[in-house]
DOSEZA-643584 format. One record per residue: residue in three letters; x, z, y of N, C-alpha, C in turn. Coordinates in steps of 0.02 Angstrom, whole numbers, plus 50000, padded with zeros to 5 digits. Layout:
<sites>
ALAXZYXZYXZY/...
</sites>
This chain:
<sites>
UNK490295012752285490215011052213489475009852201/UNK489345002452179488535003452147488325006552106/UNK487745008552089487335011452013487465005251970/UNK487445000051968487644996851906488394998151888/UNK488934997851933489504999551907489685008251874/UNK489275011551922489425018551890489175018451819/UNK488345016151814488125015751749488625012851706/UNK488965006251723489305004151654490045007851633/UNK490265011651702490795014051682490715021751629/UNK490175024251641489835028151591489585028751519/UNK489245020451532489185016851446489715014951415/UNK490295013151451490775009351418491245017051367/UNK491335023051447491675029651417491375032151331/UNK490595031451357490115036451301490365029451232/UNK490255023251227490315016951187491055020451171/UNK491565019151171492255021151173492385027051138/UNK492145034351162492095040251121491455039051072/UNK491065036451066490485037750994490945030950958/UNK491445024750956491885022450905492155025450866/UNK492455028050922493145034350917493045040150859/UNK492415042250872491995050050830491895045250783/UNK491615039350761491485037850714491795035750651/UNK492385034050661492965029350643493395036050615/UNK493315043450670493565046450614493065049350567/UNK492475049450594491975052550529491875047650470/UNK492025041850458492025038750418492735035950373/UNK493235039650416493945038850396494185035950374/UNK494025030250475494635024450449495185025350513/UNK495085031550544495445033350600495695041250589/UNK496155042150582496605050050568496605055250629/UNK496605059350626496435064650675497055062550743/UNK497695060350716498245061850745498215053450775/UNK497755048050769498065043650791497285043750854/UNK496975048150830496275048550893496445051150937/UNK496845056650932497145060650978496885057651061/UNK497395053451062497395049651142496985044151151/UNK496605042251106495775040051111495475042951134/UNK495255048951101494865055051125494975053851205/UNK495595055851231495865058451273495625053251338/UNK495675048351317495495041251367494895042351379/UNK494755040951323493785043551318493535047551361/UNK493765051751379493635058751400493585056651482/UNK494245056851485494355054651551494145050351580/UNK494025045051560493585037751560492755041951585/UNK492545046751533491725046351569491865053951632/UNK492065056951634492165061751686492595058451739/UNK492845049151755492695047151798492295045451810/UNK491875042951764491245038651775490785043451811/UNK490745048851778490195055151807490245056851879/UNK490835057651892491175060551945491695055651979/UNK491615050752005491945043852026492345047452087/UNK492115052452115492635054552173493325058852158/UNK493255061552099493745063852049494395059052058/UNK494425053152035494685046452039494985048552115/UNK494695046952174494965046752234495425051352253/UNK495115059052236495425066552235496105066252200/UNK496125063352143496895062552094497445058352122/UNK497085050252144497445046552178497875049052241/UNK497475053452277497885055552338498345062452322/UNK497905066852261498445070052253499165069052235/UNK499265060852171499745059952150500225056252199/UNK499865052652248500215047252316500005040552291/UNK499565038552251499125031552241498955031852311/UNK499145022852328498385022352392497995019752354/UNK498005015852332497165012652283497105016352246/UNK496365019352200496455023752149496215020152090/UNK496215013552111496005009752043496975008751992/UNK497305007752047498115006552013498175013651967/UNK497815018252002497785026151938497565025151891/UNK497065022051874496705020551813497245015251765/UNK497495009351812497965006351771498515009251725/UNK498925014151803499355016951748499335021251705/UNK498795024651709498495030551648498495024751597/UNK497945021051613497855015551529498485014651514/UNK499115012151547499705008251517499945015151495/UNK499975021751518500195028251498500205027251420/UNK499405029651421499145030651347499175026151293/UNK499205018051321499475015051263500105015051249/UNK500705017551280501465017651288501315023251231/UNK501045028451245501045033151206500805033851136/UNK500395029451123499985027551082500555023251024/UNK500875019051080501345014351032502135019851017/UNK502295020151049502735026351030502675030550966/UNK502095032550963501765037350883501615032150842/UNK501375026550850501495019750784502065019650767/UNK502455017850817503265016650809503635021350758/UNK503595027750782503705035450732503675035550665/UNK502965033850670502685032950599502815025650549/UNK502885021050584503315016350550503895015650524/UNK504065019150571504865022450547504855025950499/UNK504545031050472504495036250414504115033350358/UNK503615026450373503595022650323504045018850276/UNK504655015150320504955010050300505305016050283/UNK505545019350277506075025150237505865027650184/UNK505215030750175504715031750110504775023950070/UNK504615018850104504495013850049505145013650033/UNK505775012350061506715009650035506705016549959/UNK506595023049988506685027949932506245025249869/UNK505535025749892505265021449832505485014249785/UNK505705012349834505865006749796506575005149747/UNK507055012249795507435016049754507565017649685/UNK506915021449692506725026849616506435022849584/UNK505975016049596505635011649538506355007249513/UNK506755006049565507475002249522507805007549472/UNK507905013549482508155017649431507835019149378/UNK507135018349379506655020749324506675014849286/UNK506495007949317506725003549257507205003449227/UNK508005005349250508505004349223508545009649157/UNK508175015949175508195022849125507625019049070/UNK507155015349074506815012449031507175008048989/UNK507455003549006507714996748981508284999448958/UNK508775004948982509215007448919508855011548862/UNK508255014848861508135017748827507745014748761/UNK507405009148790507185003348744507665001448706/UNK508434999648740508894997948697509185001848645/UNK509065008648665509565013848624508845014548571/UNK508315014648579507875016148540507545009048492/UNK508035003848508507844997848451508544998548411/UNK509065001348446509775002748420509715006948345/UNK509095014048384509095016348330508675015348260/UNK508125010748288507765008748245507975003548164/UNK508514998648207508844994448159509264995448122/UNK509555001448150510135003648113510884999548138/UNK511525003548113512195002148132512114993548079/UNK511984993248034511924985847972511604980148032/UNK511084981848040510514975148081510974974548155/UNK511414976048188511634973848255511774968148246/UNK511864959948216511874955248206511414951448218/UNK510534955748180509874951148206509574955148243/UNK509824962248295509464961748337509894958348413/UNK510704956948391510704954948445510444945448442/UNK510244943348381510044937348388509304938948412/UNK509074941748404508204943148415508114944648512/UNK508654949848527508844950148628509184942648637/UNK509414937948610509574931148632509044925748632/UNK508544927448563507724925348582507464925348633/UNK507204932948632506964936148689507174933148748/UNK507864932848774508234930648825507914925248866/UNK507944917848795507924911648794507034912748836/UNK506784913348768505954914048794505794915548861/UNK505984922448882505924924848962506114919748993/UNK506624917548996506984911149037506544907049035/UNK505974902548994505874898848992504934898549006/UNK504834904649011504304909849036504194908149109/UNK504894909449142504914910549195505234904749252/UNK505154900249220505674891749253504664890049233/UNK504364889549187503434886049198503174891849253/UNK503434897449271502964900749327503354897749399/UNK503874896549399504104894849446504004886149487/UNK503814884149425503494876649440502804874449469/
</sites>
C-alpha cells in the first residue's frame, strides 16, 4: 500500500465522519438515520489507520481479496440503510392516509355545521331564500372554478 493511498483513505474516513457530525449538529441528519454513517465512518478510518486490520478480517471471514470485504460491508450498510428508509416510509404513508382521513371528516363536521348554523340563523320562514342564496353560491363556485381550470 502507498502513503498516498493510505493518506487518502484516511482523509476520505475523517471527510465522511466530520459530514456526518455535522449534518447532525446542524439538523439536517437525525440521530437514527447517522447511525450506520457513523458506523462506516468509523470503520472506514480504523482501516485506513490500520490497513492490515482489512487483511486480518478478510482471512478471518474466508475473503481471498480483502478489497471484495470492503465491497460487501459498503453494499451491507447501504442494504441496511435502505431497509430503515423503507420502514419509515411506510409509517409515513400511513400517518399521511389517517391525516388525510381526519381533514375529510373535519370538513364534512364544518360544512354541516355551517349549514345547521345558517339554518338557524334564517329561521324555519327564510328556507326558500336561503336555499336560493346555496344555488347562488353553487352557480358562482362553479363558475369560479371552470376560469381556474382554464
Amino acid at each position: 500500500m502507498t502513503v498516498a493511498s493510505y493518506i487518502l483513505g484516511i482523509v476520505s474516513a475523517l471527510i465522511v465522519l466530520g459530514v456526518v457530525i455535522e449534518s447532525l449538529r446542524r439538523h439536517h441528519l437525525r440521530e437514527r438515520h447517522a447511525v450506520w454513517w457513523l458506523f462506516a465512518g468509523i470503520v472506514a478510518l480504523v482501516l485506513g489507520v490500520f490497513p492490515d486490520v482489512l487483511g486480518w478480517a478478510a482471512g478471518l471471514v474466508g475473503v481471498t481479496v480483502p478489497t471484495n470485504l470492503v465491497f460487501f460491508l459498503s453494499i451491507a450498510v447501504l442494504f441496511l440503510v435502505s431497509i430503515q428508509h423503507s420502514g419509515e416510509l411506510t409509517e409515513l404513508e400511513s400517518e399521511t392516509r389517517t391525516l388525510a382521513e381526519s381533514v375529510a371528516l373535519q370538513d364534512l363536521r364544518i360544512r354541516e355545521l355551517e349549514r345547521s348554523l345558517a339554518e338557524a340563523i334564517d329561521g324555519p320562514h327564510a328556507r326558500g331564500s336561503a336555499s336560493a342564496r346555496n344555488s347562488a353560491d353553487a352557480t358562482a363556485g362553479a363558475k369560479r372554478d371552470a376560469r381556474r381550470n382554464q
